[in-house]
N, C-alpha and C positions, 0 to 999 in steps of 0.2 A: 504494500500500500504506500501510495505515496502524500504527504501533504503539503499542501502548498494554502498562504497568505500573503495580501498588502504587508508591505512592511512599516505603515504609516496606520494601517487598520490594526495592526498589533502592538505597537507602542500606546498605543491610545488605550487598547484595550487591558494590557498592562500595568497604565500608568492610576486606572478607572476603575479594573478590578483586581488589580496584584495577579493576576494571573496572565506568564506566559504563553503563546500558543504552541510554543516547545511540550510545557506539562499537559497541557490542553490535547496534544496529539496522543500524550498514555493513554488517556481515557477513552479511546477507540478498541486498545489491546487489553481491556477489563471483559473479562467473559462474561461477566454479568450486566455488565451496561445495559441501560435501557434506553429501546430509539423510536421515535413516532413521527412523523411528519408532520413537520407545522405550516399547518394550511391556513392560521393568520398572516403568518407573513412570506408568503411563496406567491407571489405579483410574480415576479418575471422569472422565476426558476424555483425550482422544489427545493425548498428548505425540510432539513430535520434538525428535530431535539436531540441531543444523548447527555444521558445524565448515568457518570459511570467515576471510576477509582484512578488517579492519581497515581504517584508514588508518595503524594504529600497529603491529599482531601479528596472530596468529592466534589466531582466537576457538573457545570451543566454545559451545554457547546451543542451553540448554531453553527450546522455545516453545509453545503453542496456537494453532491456527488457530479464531479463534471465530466466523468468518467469510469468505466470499473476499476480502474487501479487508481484515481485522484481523487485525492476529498479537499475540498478551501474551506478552511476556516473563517468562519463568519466572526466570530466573538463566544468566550468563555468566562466563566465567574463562578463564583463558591456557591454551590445547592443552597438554597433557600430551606428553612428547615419542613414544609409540603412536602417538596421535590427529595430531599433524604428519606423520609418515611414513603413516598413511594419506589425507592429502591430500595428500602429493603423489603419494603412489602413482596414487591415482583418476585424477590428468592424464596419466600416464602414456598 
């Protein structure tokens, strides 16, 4: 898999939510991630949610698939505490 981001959309995103899209990129290799499609904000290309494990926290990360093997990172930030108890629900 490969990922790719703006380099100007990640410093921001960074500077806004302390979160890298370096660590943002773990949370794709979380087996248990959880992913949905977010069809509020997919206007001009499918957007999904995943809300998945870190090597630090638990992430949530808007992404595009622009391809089978590309994913862009849209923006990343620490689960809100909803979005933590529906990951762990999902293992349930």
């Amino acid at each position: 898999m490969k990922f790719v981001w703006g380099r100007n959309k990640a410093a921001a995103n960074e500077k806004w939510h302390s979160v890298s899209f370096a660590e943002a990129r773990e949370a794709f290799y979380d087996n248990h991630a959880v992913v949905e499609p977010d069809e509020e904000h997919s206007w001009d290309e499918q957007r999904y949610r995943l809300i998945g494990a870190s090597s630090r926290r638990l992430l949530f990360v808007v992404y595009v698939e622009l391809d089978q093997e590309t994913i862009r990172i849209i923006s990343a930030r620490e689960v809100e505490p909803y979005e933590r108890r529906r990951y762990y629900e999902e293992q349930e």
